[in-house]
N, C-alpha and C positions, 0 to 999 in steps of 0.2 A: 384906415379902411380895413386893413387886415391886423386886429388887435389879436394879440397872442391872450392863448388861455391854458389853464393846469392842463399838463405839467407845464412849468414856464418853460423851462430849457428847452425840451421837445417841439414845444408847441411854438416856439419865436422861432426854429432852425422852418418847421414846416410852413407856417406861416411866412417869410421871407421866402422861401421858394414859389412858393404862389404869387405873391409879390410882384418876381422877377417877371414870375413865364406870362403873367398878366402883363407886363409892361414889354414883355420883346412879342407877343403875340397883336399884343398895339400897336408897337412899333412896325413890325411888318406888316401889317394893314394899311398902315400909312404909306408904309416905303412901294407897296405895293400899288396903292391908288395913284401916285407919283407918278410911277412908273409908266399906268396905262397912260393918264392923260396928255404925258409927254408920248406917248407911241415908241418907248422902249423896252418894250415888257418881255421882250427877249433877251433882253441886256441886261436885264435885270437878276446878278443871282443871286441879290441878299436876303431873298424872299423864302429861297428854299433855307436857307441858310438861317435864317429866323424861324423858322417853322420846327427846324430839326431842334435847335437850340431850344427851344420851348417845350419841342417834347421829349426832351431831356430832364429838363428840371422838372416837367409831370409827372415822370417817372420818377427822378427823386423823392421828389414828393409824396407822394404815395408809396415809397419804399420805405420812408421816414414814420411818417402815419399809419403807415402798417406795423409796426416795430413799438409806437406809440400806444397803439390799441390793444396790442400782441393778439391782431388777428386782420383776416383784409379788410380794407378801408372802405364798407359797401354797405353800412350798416345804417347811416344818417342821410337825410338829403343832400346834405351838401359835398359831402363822399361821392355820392350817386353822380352828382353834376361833376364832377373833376372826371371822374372814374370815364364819364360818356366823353366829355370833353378830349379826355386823353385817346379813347377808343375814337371818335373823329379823327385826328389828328394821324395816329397811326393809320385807321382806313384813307386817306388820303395818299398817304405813301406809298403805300397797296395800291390805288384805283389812280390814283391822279395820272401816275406814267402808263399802267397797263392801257388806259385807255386814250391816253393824248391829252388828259384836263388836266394840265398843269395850273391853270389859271381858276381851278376850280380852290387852290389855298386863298386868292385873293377874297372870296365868298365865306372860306371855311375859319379864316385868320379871325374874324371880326365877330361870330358867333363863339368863337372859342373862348376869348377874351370877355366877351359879353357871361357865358357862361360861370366861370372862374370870377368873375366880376359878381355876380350873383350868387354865387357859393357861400363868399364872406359875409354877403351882407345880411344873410339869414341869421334869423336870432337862434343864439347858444352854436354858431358856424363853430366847428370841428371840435366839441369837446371831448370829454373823455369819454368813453363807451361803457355799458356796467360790466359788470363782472362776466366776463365767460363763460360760458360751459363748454359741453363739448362742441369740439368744431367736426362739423359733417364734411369731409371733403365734396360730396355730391351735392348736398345744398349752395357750397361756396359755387361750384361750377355753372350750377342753376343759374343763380344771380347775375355771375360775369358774362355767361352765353346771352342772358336778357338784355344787358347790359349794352353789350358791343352792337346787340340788333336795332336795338336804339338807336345807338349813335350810325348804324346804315341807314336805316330811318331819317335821322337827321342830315345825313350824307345825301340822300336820294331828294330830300325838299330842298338843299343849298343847291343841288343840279337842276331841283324844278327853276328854282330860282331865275336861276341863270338861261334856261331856253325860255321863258319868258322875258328875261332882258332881250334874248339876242330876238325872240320874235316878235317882239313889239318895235324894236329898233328898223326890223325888213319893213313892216306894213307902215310905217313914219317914215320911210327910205333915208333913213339918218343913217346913212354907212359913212360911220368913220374910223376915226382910229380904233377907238372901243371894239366895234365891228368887226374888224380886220384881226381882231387881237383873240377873239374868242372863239371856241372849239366848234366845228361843224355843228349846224341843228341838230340834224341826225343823229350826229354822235353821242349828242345830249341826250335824246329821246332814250336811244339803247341803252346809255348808265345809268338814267333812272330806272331803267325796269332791272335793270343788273343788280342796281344795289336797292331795291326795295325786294326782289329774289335772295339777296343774299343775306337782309335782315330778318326776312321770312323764314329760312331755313336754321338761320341760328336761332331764331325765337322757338321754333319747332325742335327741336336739339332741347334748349333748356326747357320748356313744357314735359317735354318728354320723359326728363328724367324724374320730375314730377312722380311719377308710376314706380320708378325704380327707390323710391325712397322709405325707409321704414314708417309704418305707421305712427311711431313714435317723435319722430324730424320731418315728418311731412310738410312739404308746404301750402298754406289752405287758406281762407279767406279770401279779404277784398283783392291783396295782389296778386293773386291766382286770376278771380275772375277776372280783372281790370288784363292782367295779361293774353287770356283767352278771348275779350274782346279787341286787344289790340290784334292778334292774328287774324282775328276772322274780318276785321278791316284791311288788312295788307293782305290778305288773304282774294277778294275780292277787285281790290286793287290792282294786283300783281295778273290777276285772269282777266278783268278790262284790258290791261298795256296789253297781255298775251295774246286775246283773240281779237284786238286792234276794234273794241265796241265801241270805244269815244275816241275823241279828236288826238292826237298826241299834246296839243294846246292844253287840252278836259284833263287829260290823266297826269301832265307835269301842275296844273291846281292842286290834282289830287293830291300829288305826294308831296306839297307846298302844306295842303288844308289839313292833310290825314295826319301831320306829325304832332298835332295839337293834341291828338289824341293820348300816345302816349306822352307826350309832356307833362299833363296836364295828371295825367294817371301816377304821376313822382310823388304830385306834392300830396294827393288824395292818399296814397298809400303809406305815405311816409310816414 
């Protein structure tokens, strides 16, 4: 599944780290699922403990592959999808304690793995990059600021996710273990506007620098626009949750429905 490509050496060390963090990201998904439906998801701390270990080896990984390319690893699709993958993974770490959604890994573990699962299996997954020129430090910062708001993006629809488990779970009166286990409604509603705010503002940050760039390293085209439509959707979005227009039900679809968008804006641009 993960076959190595030129350089070989390079490319089997990177590759095997993918591998891994694919297989302990599964793993913890699993040990995780486990866990709720025995009703010990408290007791449970291998979860966190997998999740760090996986983003450890992402990090290697892309320390490797950067070293690989002899530039950052942000240039291919399948780069893109690790790079968001790992940006999940860290916003998690971030957001899961500040806000009490610890169980928001159980949600975040299985798209991760999906994700990295998806990486390889693209055709020509991590080859060699062409030749360099110069590297803009401000275009590199462009990208990764786009990057991580993405993955809060992606962070804010695993949250929609999840208050529509736990709301559909109330209007079924199915309160069980699962129930019991998951973070206030409430609590849910306010992380998704927290983190589609905060993928708003980093997207706004890399757009921005957009203007600061020489004419000459500009960034222009389709991923420009595709990025300026994804703002003016979380843009929108983020003012619904604000002035409380639609149901909290309406705006966690939203940020379930709207993550298609930039998704989907990867592979067009790529």
């Amino acid at each position: 599944m993960f076959a190595p490509a030129a350089p070989a050496a390079a490319m089997t060390l990177t590759q095997s780290l993918l591998l891994i963090a694919f297989l302990v990201f599964a793993g913890g998904a699993v040990s995780a699922l486990l866990a709720l439906r025995a009703g010990r998801w408290h007791e449970n701390r291998w979860h966190w403990a997998l999740m760090l270990a996986g983003f450890v080896l992402q990090t290697a990984f892309l320390y490797w592959r950067g070293r690989d390319v002899a530039q950052c690893p942000m240039k291919s699709l399948p780069d893109i999808l690790v790079f968001i993958s790992w940006s999940m993974v860290l916003l998690y770490f971030l957001v899961g304690s500040a806000y009490r959604l610890s169980l928001l890994g159980v949600f975040t573990g299985p798209m991760v793995a999906a994700l990295l699962a998806l990486s390889a299996f693209l055709p020509g997954a991590f080859a060699a990059y062409p030749a360099r020129g110069k590297i803009d430090a401000l275009v590199e910062l462009h990208v990764a600021l786009a990057l991580v708001a993405y993955a809060a993006f992606a962070m804010a629809a695993v949250t929609g996710v999840m208050y529509l488990l736990q709301e559909r779970l109330l209007k079924s009166h199915r309160i069980g273990r699962l129930f019991f286990q998951l973070p206030p409604i409430q609590e849910l509603a306010r992380a998704i506007l927290r983190l589609v705010l905060l993928g708003l503002v980093l997207l706004s940050a890399s757009l921005g620098l957009t203007f600061a760039l020489e004419p000459s390293v500009a960034v222009t085209g389709s991923k420009v626009v595709f990025a300026w439509g994804v703002w003016a959707l979380y843009a929108v979005i983020a003012l619904l949750m604000w002035r409380h227009v639609m149901s909290p039900r309406r705006t966690a679809w939203l940020a379930v429905a709207g993550f298609a968008l930039p998704f989907v804006s990867l592979w067009i641009v790529s």
